[in-house]
Biopython code that builds the backbone (N, CA, C, O; Angstrom):
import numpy as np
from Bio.PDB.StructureBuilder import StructureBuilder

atoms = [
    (1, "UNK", "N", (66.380, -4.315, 17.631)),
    (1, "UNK", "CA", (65.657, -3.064, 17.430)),
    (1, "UNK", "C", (64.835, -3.048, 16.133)),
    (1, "UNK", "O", (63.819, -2.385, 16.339)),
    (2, "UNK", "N", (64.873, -3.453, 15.056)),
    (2, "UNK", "CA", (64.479, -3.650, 13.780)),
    (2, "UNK", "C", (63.214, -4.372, 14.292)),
    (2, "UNK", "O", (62.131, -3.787, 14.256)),
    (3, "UNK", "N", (63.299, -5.342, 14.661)),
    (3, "UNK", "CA", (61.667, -5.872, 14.956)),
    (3, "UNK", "C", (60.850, -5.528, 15.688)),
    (3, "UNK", "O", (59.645, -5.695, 15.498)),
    (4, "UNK", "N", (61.468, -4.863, 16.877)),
    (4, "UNK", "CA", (59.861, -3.588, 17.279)),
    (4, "UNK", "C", (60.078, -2.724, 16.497)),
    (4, "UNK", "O", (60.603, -2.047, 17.381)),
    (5, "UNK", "N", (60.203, -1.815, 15.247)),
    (5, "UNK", "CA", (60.374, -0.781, 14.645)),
    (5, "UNK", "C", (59.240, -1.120, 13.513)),
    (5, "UNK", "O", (58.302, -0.417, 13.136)),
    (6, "UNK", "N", (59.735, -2.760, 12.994)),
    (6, "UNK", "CA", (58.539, -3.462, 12.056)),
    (6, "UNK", "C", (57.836, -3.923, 12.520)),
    (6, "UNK", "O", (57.387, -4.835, 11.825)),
    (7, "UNK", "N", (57.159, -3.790, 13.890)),
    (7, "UNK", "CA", (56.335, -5.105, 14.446)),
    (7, "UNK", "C", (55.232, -3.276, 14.820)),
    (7, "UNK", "O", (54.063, -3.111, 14.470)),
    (8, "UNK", "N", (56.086, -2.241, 15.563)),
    (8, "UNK", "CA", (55.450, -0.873, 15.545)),
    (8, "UNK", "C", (54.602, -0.056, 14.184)),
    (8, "UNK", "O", (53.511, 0.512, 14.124)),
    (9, "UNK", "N", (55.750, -0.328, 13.110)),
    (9, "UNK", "CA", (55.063, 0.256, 11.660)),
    (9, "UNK", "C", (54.034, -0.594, 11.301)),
    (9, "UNK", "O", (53.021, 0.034, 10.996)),
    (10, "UNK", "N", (53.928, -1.760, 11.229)),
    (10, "UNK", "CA", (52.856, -2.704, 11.009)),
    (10, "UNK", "C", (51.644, -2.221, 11.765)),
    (10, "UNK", "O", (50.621, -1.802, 11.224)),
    (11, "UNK", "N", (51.912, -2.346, 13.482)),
    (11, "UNK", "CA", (50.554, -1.804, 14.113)),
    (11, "UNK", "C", (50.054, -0.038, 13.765)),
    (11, "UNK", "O", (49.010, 0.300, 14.322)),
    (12, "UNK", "N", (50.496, 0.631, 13.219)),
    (12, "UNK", "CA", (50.821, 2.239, 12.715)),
    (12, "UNK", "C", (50.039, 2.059, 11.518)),
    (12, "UNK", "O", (49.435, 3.036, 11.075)),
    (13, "UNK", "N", (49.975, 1.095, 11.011)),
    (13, "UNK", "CA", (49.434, 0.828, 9.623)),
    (13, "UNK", "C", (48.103, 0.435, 9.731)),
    (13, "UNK", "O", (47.187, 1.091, 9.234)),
    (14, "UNK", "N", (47.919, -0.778, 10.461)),
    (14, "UNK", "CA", (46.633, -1.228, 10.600)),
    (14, "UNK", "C", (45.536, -0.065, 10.546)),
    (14, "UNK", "O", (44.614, 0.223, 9.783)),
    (15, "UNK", "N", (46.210, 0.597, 12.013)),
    (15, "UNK", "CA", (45.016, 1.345, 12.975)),
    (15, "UNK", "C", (45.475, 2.829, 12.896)),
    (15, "UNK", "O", (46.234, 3.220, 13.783)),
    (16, "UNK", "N", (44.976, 3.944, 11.639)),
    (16, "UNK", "CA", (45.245, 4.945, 11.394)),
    (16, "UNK", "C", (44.624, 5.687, 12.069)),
    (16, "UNK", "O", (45.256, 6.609, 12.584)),
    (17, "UNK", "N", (42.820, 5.557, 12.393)),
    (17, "UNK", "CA", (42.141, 6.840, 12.632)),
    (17, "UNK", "C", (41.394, 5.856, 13.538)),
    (17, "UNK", "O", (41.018, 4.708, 13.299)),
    (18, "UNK", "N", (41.279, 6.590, 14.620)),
    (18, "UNK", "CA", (40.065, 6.589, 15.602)),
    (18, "UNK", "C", (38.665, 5.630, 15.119)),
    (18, "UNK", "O", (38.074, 4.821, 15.834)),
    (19, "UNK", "N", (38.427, 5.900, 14.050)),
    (19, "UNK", "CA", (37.565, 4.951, 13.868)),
    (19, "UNK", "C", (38.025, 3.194, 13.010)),
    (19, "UNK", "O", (37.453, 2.148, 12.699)),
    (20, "UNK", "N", (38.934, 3.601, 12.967)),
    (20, "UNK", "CA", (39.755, 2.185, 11.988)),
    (20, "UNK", "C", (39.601, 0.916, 12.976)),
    (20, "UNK", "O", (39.815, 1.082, 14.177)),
    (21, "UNK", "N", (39.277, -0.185, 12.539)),
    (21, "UNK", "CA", (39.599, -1.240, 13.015)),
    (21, "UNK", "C", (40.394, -2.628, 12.650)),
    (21, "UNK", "O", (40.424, -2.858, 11.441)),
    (22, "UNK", "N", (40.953, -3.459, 13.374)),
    (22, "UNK", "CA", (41.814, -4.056, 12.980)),
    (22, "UNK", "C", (42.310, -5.084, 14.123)),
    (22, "UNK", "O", (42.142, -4.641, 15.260)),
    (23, "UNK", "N", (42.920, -6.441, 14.041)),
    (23, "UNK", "CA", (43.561, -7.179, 14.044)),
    (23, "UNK", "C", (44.618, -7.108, 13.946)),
    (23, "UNK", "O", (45.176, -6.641, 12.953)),
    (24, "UNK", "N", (45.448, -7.751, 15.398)),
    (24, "UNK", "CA", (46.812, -7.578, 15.115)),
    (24, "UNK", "C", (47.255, -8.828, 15.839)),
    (24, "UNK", "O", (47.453, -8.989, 17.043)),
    (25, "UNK", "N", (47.363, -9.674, 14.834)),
    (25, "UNK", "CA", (47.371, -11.605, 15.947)),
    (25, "UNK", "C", (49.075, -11.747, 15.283)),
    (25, "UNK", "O", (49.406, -11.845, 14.102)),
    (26, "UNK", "N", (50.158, -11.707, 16.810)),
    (26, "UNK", "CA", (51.148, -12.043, 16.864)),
    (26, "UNK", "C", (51.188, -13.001, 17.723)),
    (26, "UNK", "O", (50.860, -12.952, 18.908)),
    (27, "UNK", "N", (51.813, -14.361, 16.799)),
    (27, "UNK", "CA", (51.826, -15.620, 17.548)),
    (27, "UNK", "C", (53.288, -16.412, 17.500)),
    (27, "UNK", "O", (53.596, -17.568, 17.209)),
    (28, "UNK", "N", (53.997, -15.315, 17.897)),
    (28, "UNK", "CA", (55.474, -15.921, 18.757)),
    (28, "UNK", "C", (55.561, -15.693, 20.394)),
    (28, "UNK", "O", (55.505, -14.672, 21.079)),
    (29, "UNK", "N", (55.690, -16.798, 20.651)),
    (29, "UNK", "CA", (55.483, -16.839, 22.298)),
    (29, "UNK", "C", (56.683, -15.917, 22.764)),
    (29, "UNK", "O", (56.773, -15.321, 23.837)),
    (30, "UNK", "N", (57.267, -15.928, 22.085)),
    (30, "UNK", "CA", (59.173, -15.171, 22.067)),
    (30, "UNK", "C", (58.415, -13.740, 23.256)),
    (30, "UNK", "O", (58.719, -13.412, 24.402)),
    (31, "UNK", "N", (57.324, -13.192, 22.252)),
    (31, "UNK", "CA", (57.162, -11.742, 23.000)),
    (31, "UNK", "C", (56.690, -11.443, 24.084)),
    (31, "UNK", "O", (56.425, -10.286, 24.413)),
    (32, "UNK", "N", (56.476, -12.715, 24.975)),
    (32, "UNK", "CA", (55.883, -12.916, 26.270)),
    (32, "UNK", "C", (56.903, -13.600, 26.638)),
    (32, "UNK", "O", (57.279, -12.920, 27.592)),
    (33, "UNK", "N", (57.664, -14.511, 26.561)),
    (33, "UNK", "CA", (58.772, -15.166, 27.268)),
    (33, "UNK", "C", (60.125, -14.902, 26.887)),
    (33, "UNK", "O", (60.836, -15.853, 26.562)),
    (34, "UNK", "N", (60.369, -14.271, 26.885)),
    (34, "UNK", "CA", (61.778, -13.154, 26.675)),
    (34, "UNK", "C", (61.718, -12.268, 26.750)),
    (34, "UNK", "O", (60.964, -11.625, 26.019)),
    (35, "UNK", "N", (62.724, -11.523, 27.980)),
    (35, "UNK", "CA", (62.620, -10.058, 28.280)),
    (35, "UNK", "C", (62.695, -9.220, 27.039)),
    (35, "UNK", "O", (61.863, -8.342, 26.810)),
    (36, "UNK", "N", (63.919, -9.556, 26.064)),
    (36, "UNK", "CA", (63.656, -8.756, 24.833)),
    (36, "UNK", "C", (62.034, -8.217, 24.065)),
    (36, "UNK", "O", (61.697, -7.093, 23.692)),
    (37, "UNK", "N", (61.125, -9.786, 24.032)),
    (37, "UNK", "CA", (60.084, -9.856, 23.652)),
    (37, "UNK", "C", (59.094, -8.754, 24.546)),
    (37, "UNK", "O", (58.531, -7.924, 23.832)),
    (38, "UNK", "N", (58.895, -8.682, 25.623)),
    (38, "UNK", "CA", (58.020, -8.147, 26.929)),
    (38, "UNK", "C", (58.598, -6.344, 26.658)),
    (38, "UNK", "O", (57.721, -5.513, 26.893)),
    (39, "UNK", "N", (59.830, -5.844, 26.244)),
    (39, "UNK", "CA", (60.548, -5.045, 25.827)),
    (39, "UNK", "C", (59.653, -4.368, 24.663)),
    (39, "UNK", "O", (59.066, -3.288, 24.737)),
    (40, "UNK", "N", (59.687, -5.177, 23.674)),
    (40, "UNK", "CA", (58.983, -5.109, 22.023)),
    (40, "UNK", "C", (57.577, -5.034, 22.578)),
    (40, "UNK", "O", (57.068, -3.915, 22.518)),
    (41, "UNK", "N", (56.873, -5.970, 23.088)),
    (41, "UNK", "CA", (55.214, -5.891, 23.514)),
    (41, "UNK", "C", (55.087, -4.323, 24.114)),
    (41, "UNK", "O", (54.227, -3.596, 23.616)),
    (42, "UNK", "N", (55.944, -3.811, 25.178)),
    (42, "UNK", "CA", (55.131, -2.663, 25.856)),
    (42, "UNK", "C", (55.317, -1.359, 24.807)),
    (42, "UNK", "O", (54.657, -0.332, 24.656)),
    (43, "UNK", "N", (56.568, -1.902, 24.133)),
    (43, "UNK", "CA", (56.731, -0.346, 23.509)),
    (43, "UNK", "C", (55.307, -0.217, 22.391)),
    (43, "UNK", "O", (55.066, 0.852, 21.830)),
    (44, "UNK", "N", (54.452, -1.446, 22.184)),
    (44, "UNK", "CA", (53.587, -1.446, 20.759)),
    (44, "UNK", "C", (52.546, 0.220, 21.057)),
    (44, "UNK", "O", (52.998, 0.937, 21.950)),
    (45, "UNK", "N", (51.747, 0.534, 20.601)),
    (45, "UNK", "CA", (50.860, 1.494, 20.311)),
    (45, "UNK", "C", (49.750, 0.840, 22.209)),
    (45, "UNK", "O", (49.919, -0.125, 22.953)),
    (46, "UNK", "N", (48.884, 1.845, 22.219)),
    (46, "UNK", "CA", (48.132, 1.474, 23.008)),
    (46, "UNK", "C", (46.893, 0.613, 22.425)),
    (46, "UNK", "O", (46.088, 1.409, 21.943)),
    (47, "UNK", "N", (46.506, -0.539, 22.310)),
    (47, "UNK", "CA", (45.519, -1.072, 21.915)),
    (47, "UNK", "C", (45.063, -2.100, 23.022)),
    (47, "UNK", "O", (45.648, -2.345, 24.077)),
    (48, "UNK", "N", (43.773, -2.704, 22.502)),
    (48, "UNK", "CA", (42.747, -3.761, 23.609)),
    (48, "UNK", "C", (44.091, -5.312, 23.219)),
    (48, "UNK", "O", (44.577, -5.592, 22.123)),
    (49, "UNK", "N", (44.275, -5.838, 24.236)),
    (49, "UNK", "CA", (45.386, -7.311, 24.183)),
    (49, "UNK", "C", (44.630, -8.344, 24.866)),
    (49, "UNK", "O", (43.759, -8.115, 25.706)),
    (50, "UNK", "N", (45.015, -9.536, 24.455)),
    (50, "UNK", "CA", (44.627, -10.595, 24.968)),
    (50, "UNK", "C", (45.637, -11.634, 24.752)),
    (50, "UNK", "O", (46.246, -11.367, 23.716)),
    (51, "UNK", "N", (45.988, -12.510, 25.198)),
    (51, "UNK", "CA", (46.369, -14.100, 25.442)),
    (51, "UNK", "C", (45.318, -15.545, 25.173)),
    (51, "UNK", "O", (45.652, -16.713, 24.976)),
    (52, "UNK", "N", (43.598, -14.761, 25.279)),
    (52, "UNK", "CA", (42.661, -15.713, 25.107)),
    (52, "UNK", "C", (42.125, -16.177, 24.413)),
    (52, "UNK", "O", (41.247, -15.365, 24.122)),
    (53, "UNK", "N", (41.976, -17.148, 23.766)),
    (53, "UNK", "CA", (41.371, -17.394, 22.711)),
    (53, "UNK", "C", (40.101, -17.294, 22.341)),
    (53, "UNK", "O", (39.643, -17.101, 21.214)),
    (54, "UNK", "N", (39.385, -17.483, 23.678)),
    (54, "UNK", "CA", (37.549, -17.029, 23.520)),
    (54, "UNK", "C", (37.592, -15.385, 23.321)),
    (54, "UNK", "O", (36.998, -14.722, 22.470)),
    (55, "UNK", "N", (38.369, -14.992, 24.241)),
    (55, "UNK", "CA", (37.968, -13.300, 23.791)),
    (55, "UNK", "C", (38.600, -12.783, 22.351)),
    (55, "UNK", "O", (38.184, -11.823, 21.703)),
    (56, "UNK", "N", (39.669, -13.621, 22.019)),
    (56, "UNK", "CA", (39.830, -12.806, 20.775)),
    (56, "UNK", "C", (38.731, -13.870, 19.805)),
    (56, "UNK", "O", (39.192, -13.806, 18.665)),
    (57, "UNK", "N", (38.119, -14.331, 19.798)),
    (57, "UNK", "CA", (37.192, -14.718, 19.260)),
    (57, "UNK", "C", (35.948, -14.201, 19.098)),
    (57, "UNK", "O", (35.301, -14.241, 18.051)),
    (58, "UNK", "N", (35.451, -13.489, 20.602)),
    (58, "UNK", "CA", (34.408, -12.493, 20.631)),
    (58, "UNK", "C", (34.715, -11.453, 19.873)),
    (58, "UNK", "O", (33.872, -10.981, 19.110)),
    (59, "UNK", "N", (35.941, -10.954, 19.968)),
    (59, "UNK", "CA", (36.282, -9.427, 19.451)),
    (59, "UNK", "C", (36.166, -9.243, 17.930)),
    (59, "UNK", "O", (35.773, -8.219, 17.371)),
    (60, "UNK", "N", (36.672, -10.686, 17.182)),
    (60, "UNK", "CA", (36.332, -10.969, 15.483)),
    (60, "UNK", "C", (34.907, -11.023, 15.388)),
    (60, "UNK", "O", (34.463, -10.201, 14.585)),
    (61, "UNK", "N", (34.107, -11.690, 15.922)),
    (61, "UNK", "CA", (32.623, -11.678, 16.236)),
    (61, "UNK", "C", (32.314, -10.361, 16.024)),
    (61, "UNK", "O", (31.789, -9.866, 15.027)),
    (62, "UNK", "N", (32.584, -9.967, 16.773)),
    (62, "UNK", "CA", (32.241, -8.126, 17.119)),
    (62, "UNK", "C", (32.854, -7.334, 15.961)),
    (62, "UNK", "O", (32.203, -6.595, 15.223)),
    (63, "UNK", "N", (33.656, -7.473, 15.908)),
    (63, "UNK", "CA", (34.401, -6.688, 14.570)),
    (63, "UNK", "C", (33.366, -7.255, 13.290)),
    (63, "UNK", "O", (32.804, -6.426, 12.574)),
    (64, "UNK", "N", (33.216, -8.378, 13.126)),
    (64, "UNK", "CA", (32.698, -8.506, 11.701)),
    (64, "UNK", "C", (30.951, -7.699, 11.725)),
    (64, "UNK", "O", (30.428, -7.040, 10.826)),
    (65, "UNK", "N", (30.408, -8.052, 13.044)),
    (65, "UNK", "CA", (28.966, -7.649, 12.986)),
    (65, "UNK", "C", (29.133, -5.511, 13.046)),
    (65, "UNK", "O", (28.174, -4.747, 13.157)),
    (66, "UNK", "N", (30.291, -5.190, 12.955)),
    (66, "UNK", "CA", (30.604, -3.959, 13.012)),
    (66, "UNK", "C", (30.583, -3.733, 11.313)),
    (66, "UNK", "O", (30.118, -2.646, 10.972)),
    (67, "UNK", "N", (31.063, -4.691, 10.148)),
    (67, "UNK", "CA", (31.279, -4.354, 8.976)),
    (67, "UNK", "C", (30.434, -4.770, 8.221)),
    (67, "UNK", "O", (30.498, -4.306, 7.082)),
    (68, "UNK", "N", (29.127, -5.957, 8.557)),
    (68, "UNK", "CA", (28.171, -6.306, 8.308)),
    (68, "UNK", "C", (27.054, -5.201, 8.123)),
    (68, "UNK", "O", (26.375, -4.890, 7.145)),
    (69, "UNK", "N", (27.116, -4.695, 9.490)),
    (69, "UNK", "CA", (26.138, -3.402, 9.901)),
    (69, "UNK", "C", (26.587, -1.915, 8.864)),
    (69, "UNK", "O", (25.869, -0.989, 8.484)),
    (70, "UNK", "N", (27.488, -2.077, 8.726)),
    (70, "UNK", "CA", (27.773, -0.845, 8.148)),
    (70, "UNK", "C", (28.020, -1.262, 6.790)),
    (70, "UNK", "O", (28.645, -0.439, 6.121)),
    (71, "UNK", "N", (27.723, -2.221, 6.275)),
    (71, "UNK", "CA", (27.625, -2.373, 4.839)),
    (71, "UNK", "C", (26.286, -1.687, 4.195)),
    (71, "UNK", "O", (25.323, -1.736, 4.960)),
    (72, "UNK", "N", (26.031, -1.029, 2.878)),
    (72, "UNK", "CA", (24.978, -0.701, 2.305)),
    (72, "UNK", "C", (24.151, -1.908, 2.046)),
    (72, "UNK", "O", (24.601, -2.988, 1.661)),
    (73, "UNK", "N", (22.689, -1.589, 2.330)),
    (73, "UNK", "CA", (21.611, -3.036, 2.139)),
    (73, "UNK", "C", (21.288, -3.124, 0.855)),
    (73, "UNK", "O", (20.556, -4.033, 0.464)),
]
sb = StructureBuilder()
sb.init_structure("model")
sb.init_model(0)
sb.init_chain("A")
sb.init_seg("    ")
for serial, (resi, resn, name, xyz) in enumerate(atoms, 1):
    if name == "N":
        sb.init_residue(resn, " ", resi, " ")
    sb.init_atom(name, np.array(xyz, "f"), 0.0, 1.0, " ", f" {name:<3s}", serial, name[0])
structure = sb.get_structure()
């Protein structure tokens, strides 16, 4: 129970407000191949998920040209 509670406060932290963005790269296979793990994954917050490596690659892409753009020129 302690590690979805810290694995929950962590994602609670990232992503405060509607407009916040953020990264949340958990790379223990544990949470996909163990019912405990699949347990911990559904309870997380509602956010966009992937397994892929090209799309979470697009999405950093996308995220950075989001903080680029909104930097002062």
């Amino acid at each position: 129970p302690q590690a979805a509670i810290s694995l929950k406060q962590g994602a609670g932290r990232l992503i405060r407000t509607e407009t916040d963005r953020g990264v949340l790269a958990i790379c223990d296979p544990r949470l996909v191949d163990k019912p405990y793990g699949r347990r911990i994954w559904q309870s997380l917050p509602p956010m966009r998920r992937t397994r892929e490596e090209p799309e979470a690659i697009a999405f950093l892409a996308a995220l950075r040209l989001h903080y680029e753009a909104a930097e002062p020129a």
